[in-house]
N, C-alpha and C positions, 0 to 999 in steps of 0.2 A: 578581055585581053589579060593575060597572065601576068603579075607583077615582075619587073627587072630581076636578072639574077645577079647576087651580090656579085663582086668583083673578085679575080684572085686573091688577090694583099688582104683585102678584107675577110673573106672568108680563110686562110689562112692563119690572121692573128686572131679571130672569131675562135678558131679552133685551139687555140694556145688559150687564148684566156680561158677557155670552159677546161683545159685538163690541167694549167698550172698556174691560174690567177686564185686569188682566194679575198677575201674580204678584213680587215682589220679597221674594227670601230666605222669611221665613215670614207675610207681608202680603198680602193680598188689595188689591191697588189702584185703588180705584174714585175718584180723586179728580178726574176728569173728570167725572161727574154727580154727585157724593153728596155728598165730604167735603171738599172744597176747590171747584173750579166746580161749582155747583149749576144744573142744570137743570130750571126750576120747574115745566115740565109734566109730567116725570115723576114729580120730589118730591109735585104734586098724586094724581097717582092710588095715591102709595107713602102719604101722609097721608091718603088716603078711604079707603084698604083697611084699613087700620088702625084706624080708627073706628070703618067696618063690624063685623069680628071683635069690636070690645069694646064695641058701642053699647049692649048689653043687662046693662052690668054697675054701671048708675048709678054711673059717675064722674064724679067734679066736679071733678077738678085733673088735670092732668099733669107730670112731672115729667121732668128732662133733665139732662145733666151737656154744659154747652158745652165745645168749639165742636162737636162735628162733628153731635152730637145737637138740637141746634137746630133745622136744617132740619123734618126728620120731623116733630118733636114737638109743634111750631108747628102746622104742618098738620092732625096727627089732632086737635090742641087744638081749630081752628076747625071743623073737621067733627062733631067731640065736642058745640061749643058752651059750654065751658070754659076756664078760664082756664091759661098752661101758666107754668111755674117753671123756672127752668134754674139749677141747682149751679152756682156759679164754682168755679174751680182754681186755688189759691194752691199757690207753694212751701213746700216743710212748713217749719216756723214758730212760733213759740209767740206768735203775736200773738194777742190775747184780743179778738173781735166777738161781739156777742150775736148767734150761729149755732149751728144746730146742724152739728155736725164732724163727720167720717171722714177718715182717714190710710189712703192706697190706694199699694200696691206695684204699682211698673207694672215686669213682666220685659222687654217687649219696647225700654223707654226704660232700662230698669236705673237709675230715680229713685222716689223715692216723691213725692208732693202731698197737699196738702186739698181734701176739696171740700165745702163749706159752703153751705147755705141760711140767711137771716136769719129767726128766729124767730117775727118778726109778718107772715114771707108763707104759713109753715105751722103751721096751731095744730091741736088739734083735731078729730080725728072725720072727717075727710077722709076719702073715697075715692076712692085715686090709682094712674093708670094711669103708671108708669117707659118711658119712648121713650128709645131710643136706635139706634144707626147700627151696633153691631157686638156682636155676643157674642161673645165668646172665652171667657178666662178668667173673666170674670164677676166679678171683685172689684171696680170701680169702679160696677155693677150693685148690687152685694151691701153696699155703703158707703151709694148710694140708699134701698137697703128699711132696712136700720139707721134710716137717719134719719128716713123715714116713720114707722117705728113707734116711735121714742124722743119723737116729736112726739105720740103717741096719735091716729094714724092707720090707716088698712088699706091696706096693697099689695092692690089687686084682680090687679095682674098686670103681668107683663114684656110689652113690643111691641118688638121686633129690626125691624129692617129686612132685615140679614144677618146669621145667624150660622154659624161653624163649629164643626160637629156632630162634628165628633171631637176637641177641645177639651173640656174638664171645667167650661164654665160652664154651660150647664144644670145639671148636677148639681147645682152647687155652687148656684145660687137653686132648683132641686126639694125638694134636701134641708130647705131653711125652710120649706115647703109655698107657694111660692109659684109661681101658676101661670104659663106661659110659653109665646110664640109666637113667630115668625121666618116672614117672607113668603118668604125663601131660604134656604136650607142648601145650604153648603159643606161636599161630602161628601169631599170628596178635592183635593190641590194636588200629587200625585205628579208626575202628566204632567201638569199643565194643569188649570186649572180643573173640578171635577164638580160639579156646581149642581143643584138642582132648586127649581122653584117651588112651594111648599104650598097646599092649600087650607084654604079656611076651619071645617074642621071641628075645632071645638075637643075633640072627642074623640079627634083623633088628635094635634092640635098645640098643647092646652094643658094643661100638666101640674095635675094637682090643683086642679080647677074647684072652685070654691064652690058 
């Protein structure tokens, strides 16, 4: 049996990144389409593929940590037909807002931050879809589901845009059973970019479905 064929969205920013991503130190640099100039007709088809894979999993909110997770999350939001939330990032701090908080070590900034959601925009019994623009390490990820579920909500699941698969942030959100996708994996930055686009079979590309 022939393996799935990637998805639109995916093979579409698949195709972006191999003509205008490039490599800097240990960064994948897509900040011509993705995370700094945004271009919206690929952000549209990278935000419908992504709604697609999770349209069957009755979510009512989406969540994001700004800026770069914005884009996306907006998108699958409307496609979703839900309303999407986006974490601000405060320098760490002991200033007291009625939020819920996580304190996230970022290695590759060598800083830590807050990232807080205000309490009366997530209460209760939600079920929420986490978007965002990059998996790595997955700790600023892994701050997200903390605060969904301290709010007595469900993580239905991670949506990546890109992530790199030789990096321990999958792991690190699988190990909370929480389930996980990514439209591209970055398999390698040895010589150059190794990419592949996924398809939408969430038996292969979503860890511990409900």
């Amino acid at each position: 049996m022939p393996a799935p064929a990637a998805t639109i969205g995916a093979t579409a920013l698949a195709d972006a990144i191999r003509r205008r991503g490039r490599i800097e130190g240990t960064l994948v640099k897509v900040d011509e389409f993705l995370n700094h100039q945004v271009d919206p007709e690929l952000l549209e088809v990278i935000g419908a593929d992504i709604a697609t894979r999770w349209q069957d999993r009755d979510i009512d909110l989406v969540i994001t940590a700004e800026a770069s997770g914005i884009p996306p999350a907006l998108i699958a939001a409307r496609h979703l037909g839900v309303a999407m939330v986006y974490a601000k990032k405060y320098p760490r701090s002991t200033a007291d807002r009625p939020a819920f908080v996580r304190e996230v070590a970022s290695p590759t900034k060598g800083t830590e931050y807050r990232v807080e959601i205000a309490r009366r925009l997530l209460d209760t019994g939600r079920r929420v879809l986490i978007v965002d623009d990059f998996l790595s390490g997955g700790r600023t990820a892994e701050a997200l589901g903390d605060i969904v579920e301290e709010a007595g909500s469900t993580v239905v699941g991670f949506a990546f845009v890109i992530e790199k698969s030789f990096v321990a942030g999958r792991s690190r959100l699988a190990a909370r059973g929480w389930p996980v996708d990514s439209l591209v994996m970055v398999n390698s930055m040895t010589t150059g970019l190794e990419i592949e686009a996924t398809p939408a079979e969430k038996e292969s590309h979503v860890d511990a479905a409900e």
